[in-house]
C-alpha positions in Angstrom: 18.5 -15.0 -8.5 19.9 -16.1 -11.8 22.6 -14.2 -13.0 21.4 -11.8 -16.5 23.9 -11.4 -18.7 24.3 -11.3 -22.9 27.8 -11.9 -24.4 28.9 -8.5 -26.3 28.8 -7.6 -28.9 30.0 -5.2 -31.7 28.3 -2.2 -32.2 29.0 0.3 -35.0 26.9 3.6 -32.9 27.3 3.1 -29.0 25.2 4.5 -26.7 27.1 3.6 -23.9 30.0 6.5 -24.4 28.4 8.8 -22.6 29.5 6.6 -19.3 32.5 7.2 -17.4 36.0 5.3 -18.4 36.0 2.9 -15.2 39.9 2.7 -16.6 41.1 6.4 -17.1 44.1 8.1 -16.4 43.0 9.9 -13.2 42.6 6.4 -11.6 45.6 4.6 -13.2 44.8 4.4 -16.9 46.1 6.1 -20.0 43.5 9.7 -21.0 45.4 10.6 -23.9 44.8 9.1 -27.3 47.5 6.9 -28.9 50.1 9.3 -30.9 52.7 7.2 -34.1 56.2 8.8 -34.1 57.6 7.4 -37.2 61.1 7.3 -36.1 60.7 5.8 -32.6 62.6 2.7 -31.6 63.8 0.9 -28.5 66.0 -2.1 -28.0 63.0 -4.3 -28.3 62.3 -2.8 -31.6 59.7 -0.2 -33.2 57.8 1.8 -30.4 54.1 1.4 -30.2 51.9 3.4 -28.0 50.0 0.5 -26.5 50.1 -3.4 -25.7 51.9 -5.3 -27.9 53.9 -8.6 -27.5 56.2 -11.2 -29.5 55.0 -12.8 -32.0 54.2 -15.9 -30.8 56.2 -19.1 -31.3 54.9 -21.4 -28.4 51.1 -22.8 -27.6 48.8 -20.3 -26.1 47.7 -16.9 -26.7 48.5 -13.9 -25.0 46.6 -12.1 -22.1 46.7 -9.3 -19.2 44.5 -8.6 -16.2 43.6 -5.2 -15.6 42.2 -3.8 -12.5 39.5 -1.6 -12.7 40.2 2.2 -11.3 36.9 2.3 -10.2 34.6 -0.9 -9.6 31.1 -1.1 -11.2 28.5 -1.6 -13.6 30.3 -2.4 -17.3 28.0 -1.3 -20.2 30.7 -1.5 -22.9 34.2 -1.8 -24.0 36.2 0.2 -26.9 39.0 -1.8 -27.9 41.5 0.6 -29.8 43.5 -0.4 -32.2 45.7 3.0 -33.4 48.2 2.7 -35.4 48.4 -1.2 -35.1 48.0 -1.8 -39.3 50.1 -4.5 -39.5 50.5 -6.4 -36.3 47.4 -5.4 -34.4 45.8 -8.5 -32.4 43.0 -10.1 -34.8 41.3 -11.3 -32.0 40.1 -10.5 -28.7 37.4 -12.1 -25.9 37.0 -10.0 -22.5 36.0 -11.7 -18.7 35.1 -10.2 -15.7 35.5 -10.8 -11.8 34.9 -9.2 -8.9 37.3 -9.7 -6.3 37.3 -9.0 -2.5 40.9 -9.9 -1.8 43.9 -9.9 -3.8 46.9 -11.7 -3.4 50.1 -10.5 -3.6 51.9 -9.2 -6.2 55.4 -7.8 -6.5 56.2 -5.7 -9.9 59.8 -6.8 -10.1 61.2 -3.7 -12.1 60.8 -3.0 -15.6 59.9 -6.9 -17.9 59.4 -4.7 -21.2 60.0 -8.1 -23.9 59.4 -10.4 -20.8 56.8 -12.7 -19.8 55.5 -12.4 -16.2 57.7 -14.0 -13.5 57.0 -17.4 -12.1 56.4 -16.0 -9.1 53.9 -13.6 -10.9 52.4 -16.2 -12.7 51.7 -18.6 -9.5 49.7 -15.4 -7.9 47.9 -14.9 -10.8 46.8 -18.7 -11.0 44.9 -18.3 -7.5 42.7 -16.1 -9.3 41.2 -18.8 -11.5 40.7 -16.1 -13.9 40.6 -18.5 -17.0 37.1 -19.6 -15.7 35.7 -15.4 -15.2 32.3 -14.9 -16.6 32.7 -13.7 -20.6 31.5 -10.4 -21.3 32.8 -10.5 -25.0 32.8 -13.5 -26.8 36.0 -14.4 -29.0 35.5 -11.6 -31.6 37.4 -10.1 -34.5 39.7 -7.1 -34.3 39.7 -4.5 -37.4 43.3 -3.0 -38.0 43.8 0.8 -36.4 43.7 2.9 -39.1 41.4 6.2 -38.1 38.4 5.0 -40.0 38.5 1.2 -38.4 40.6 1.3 -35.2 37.6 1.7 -32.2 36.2 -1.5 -31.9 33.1 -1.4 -29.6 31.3 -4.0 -28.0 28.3 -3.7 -25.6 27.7 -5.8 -23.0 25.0 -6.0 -20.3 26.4 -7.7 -17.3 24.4 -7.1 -13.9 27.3 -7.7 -11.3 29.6 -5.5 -9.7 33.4 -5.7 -11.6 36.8 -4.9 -9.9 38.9 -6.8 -12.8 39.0 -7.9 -16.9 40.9 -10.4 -18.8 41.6 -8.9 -21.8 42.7 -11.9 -24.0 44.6 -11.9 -27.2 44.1 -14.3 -29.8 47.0 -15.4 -30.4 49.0 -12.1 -30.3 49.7 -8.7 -31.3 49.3 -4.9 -30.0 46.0 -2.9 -28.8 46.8 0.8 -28.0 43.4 1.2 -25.5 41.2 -0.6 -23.7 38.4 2.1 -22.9 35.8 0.4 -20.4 32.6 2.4 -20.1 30.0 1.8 -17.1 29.2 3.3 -13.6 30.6 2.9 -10.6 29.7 1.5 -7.8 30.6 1.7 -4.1 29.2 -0.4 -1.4 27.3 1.6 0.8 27.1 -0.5 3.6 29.7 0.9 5.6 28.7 4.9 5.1 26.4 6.1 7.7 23.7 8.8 7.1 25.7 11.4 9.0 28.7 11.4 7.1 29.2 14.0 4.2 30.0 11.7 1.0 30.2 13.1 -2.9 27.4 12.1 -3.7 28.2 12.8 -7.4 31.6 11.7 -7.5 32.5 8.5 -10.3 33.9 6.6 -7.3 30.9 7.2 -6.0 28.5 6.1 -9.0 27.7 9.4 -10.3 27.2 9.2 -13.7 26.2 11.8 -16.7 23.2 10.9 -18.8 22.4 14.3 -20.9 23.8 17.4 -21.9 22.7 20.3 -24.4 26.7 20.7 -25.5 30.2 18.8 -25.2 31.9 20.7 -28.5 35.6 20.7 -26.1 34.7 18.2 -23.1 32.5 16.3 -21.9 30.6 16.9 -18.5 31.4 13.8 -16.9 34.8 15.0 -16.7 33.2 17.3 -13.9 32.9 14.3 -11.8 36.6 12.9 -12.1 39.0 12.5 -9.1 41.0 15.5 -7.5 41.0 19.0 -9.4 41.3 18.7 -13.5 45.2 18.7 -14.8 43.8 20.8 -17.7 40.9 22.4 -19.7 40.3 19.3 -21.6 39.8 17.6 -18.5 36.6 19.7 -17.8 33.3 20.5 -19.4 33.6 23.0 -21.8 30.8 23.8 -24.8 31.0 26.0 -28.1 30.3 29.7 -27.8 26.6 29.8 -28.3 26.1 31.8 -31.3 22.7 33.5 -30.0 24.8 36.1 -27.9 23.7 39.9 -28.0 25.6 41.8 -30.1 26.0 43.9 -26.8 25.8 42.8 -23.8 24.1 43.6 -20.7 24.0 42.5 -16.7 21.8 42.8 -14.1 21.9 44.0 -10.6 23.7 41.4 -9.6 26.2 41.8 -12.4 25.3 38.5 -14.1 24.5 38.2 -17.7 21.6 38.6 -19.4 21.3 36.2 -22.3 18.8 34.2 -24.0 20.8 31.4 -24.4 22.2 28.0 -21.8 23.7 25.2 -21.8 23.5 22.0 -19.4 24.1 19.3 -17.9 22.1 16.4 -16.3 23.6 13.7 -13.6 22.2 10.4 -11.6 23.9 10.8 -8.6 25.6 7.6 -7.0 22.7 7.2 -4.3 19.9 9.5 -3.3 20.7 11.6 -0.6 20.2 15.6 1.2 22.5 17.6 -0.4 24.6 20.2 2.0 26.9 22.1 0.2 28.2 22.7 -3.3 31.4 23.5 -5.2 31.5 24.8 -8.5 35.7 24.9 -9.9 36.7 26.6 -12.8 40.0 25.7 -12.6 42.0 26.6 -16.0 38.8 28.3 -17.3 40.1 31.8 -17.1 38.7 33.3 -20.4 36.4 30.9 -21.4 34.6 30.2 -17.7 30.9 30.6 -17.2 29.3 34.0 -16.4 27.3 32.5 -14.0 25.7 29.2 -12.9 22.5 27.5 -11.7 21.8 24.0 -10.3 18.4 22.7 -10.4 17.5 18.8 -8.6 14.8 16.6 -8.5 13.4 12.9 -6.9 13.1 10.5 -10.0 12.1 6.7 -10.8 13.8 4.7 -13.0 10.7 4.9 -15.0 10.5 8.6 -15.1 14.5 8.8 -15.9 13.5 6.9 -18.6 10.6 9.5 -20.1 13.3 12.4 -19.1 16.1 10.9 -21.3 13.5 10.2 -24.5 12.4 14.0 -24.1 16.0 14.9 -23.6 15.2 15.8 -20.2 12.6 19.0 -21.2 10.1 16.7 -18.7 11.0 16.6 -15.1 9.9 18.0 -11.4 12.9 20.3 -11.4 13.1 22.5 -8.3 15.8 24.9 -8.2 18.7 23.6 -5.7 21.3 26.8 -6.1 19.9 30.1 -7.8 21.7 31.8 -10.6 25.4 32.9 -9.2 28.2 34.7 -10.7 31.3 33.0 -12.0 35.1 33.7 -11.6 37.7 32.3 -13.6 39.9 29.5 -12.4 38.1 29.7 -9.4 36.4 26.9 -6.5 33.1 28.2 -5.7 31.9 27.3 -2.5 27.8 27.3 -1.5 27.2 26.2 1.6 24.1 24.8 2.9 22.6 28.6 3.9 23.4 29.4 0.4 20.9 26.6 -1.1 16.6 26.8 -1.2 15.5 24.5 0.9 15.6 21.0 -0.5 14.2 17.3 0.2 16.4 14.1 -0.9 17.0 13.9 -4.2 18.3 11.6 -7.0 19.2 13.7 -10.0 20.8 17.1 -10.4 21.2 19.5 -13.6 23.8 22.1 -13.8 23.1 24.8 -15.9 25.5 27.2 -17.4 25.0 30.9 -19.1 26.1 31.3 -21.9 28.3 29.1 -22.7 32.1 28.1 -21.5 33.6 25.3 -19.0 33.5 24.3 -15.7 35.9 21.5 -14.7 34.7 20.2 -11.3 31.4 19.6 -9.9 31.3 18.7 -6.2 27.7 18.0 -4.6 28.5 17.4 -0.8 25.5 15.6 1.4 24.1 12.8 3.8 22.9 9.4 1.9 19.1 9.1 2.6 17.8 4.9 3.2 17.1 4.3 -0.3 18.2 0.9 -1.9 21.6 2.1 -3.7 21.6 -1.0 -6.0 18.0 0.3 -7.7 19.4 3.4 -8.5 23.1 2.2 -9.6 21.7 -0.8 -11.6 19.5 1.4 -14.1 20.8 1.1 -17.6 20.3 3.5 -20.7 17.0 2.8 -22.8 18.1 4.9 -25.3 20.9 7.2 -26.6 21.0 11.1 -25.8 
C-alpha cells in the first residue's frame, strides 16, 4: 500500500498538543521549559539552555539524531527557540525512521564544543539517515523571544517512528524539540493472558478530551513510573460552583454539583482487571472522590464524541464513585469493578475539582486489530 504522507507544515493554533511528548523527560528528554541566566558562562562561552553549535566555517550544516523515548505515530513537532534572539538556527527540516536494530554506539565522555568522533560518525553512516523520509520540509525558524519562539509544524505521517533528524540549516541553537504523537507498541508478542497497561503512553494510550487542565494536563496521568511532582499530574482549577457548606453522604463522599474529567483511547481494546488511582503529592488539593466510566467505540463514533466534546457516548460505568485520600495509590481490583465487556475508551471523572497524578488501567488485550485503533488521528481540536 502506498505510503500517505504530507510534508509539515507550520501552524500558528495546533491541535496536535493535546498528544503525548514521544520525547519527554520521563523517557530521556528535557520536561522543564528553557530558563536565561544572564550571567552564565562556560569555557566554551555564554551558556544556553539547549542545542547550539559553532558557528560554522566549513561546508555543511549541522544535525543530530534523536531517538524517540517512546516509538509511534508523529502528529507534530514544536521546535523551541527560547531565548535564542541572536543566534537561534534560521532554518530547520525534520526526517523520520524506524529502526529495528541499532548499531553500536559508544558516548566517549563529555564532546561539549566537539564534533562527533570518527568512530561515531562511521556508526551513524550505516543508518543512511540523509535519505529518511521528510516530515518537515526545509522551513524557517522565528527567533525565541516569548511571543515567536514555539515554532509548530504538523505533519501526518502513517508509519511507526523510533528516530528524527533534526537538521540545522547551516547552524545555530534550538532550546526544545517537543514531538507530539501516540505511541505505539507491537502487539505481536503479548498474549491475551498477560496483564498489560492498557493505558499507559508506552503502550499507545493517549488523551483526547478533558473539561479542565488549569495546572496539568491529564495525559500526565499516563507517564512512566509514579510523577516526580504535582506538575507532573492532572490537576484542574477549584471549581467555583462549590456549596458555600458542604455536605457528604453516607459514604462520606461529597455532595457537589460540579465535575471535572477526563477522556482516554486506550493503546488497544482489551477487558480491564484492575485499577489504580495515585494521588501522589496531591495532599491538599487531591480529589474527594472518583468515578471511571468506559465504553466500545469506532473510529467514526470517536469522531461524533470529540465534535460534541464527548456529551455523546455509550458510557457504562466501569468503577462507581469512591472516596479519595491524599498522596495515596488506590487500588480496585477486579471484584471492586461492575461487570464489564472489552472496551476501547475510558473517562475518569473527578469531584470537585483537584489532581490525580497516575492512572493505571490493568487488563487482558482482546483480538482486535491494534493498528485501527492506534492509527486514528484528530478530526478536530478539543
Amino acid at each position: 500500500m502506498a505510503e500517505r504522507r504530507t510534508t509539515g507544515r507550520a501552524v500558528a493554533d495546533p491541535d496536535f498538543l493535546q498528544f503525548n511528548d514521544l520525547a519527554c523527560e520521563t523517557v530521556g528528554g528535557k520536561r522543564e521549559p528553557p530558563q536565561f541566566i544572564a550571567s552564565a558562562f562556560t569555557d566554551f562561552g555564554k551558556w544556553m539552555d539547549g542545542w547550539e553549535t559553532r558557528r560554522k566555517r566549513i561546508s555543511g550544516h549541522d544535525w543530530c539524531i534523536i531517538q524517540l523515548g517512546v516509538p509511534g505515530l508523529i502528529h507534530g513537532f514544536d521546535v523551541d527557540t527560547s531565548f535564542f534572539t541572536g543566534n537561534h538556527s534560521p532554518h530547520v527540516s525534520i526526517q523520520a525512521g524506524c529502526l529495528d536494530q541499532l548499531p553500536t554506539f559508544t558516548l566517549e565522555g563529555d564532546r561539549t564544543d566537539m564534533a562527533a568522533s570518527d568512530s561515531q560518525m562511521a556508526a551513524v553512516t550505516k543508518l543512511g539517515s540523509e535519505a529518511w523520509p521528510e516530515l518537515v520540509s526545509v522551513s524557517e525558524l522565528q527567533p525565541g523571544y516569548s511571543d515567536s519562539c514555539h515554532n509548530y509544524f504538523r505533519v501526518n505521517f502513517n508509519r511507526r517512528v523510533t528516530h528524527i533528524r533534526l537538521n540545522m540549516y547551516p547552524d545555530g541553537g534550538i532550546a526544545r524539540l517537543r514531538v507530539y504523537g501516540v505511541g505505539q507498541r507491537d502487539w505481536s508478542s503479548v498474549s491475551t493472558n498477560q496483564l498489560v497497561d492498557l493505558v499507559a503512553l508506552t503502550n499507545g494510550g493517549v488523551c483526547l478530551g478533558y473539561s479542565d487542565a488549569h495546572f496539568g494536563h491529564p495525559r500526565n496521568m499516563i507517564g512512566l513510573g509514579r510523577a516526580a511532582n504535582m506538575a507532573d499530574g492532572w490537576e484542574t482549577a477549584r471549581r467555583l460552583d462549590r456549596p458555600k457548606k458542604l455536605k457528604v453522604d453516607q459514604q462520606g463522599i461529597l455532595q457537589v454539583p460540579g465535575r471535572e474529567w477526563a477522556v482516554f483511547r486506550l493503546g488497544h481494546p482489551g477487558l480491564i482487571s484492575s485499577i489504580e488511582v495515585d494521588t501522589n503529592h496531591f495532599k491538599g488539593n487531591f480529589p474527594d472522590s472518583c468515578r471511571i466510566e468506559a465504553c466500545t467505540l469506532t473510529p467514526e463514533e470517536e469522531t461524533q464524541c470529540i465534535r460534541t466534546r464527548w456529551n455523546s457516548g455509550k458510557w457504562q460505568v466501569l468503577l462507581p464513585p469512591q472516596k479519595l485520600r491524599p498522596h495515596h495509590i488506590h487500588h480496585y481490583s477486579e471484584a471492586e469493578l461492575m461487570p464489564s465487556h472489552p472496551v476501547s475508551h475510558v473517562r475518569l471523572i473527578i469531584a470537585p475539582d483537584g489532581g490525580v497524578s497516575r492512572l493505571r488501567l490493568w487488563g487482558r488485550l482482546t483480538p482486535i486489530n491494534a493498528a485501527s485503533v492506534n492509527q486514528r488521528r484528530p478530526t478536530s481540536k478539543l
